[in-house]
C-alpha positions in Angstrom: 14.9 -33.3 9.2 13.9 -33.6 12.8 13.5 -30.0 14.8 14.9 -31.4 17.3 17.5 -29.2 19.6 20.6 -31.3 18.2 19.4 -30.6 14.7 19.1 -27.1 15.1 22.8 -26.7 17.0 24.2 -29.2 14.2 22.8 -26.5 11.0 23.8 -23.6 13.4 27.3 -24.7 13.9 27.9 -25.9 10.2 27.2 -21.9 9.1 28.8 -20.1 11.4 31.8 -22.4 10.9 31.6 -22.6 7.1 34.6 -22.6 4.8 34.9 -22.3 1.6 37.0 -25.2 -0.2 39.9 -24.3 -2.8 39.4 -26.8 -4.4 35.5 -26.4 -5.5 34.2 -23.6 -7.5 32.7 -20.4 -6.5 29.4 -21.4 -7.6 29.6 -25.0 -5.8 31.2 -23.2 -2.6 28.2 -20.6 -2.9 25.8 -23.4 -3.5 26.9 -25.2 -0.6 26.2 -21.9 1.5 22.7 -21.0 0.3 21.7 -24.3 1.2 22.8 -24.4 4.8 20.6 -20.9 4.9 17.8 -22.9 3.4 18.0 -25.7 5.8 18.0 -22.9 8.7 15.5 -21.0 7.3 12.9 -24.4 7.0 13.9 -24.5 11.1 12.4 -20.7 11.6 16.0 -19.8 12.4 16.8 -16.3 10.7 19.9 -15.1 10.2 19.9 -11.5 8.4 21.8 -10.5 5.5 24.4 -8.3 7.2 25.4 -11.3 9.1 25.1 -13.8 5.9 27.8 -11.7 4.1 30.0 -11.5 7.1 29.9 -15.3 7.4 30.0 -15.5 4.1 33.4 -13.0 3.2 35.5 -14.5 6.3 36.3 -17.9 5.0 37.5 -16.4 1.3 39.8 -18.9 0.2 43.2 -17.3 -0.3 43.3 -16.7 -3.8 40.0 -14.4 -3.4 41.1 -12.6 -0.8 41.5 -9.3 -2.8 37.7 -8.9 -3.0 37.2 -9.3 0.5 37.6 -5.5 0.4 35.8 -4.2 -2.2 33.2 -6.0 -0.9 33.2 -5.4 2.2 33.5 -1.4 1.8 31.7 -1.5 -1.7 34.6 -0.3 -3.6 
């Protein structure tokens, strides 16, 4: 991919608005994820891990909602 401005605001925007589907797996969802911090990561644009699982527990699908808080308080 280019490293191009556009680029980098397209990956940027595509994280920090990521969803996880119902209708794929955990692993796919999860997949899905990793690789859009890959892709930002190849761009030299860090995002650090208090702010991957943030972005990461927000979009829980419904019916994983009751993790949300033992993972977000470590219970």
């Amino acid at each position: 991919m280019e490293k191009a401005l556009p680029t980098r605001i397209y990956l940027k925007e595509k994280f920090f608005g990521f969803k996880m589907d119902e209708n794929k797996s955990i692993e796919d969802c999860l997949d899905e994820f990793n690789k859009l911090v890959l892709d930002l990561e190849n761009f030299d644009i860090k995002i650090d891990n208090q702010d991957k699982a943030i972005i990461l527990l927000n979009p829980l699908p419904k019916s994983l909602k009751h993790f949300k808080g033992p993972l977000k308080y470590g219970r």
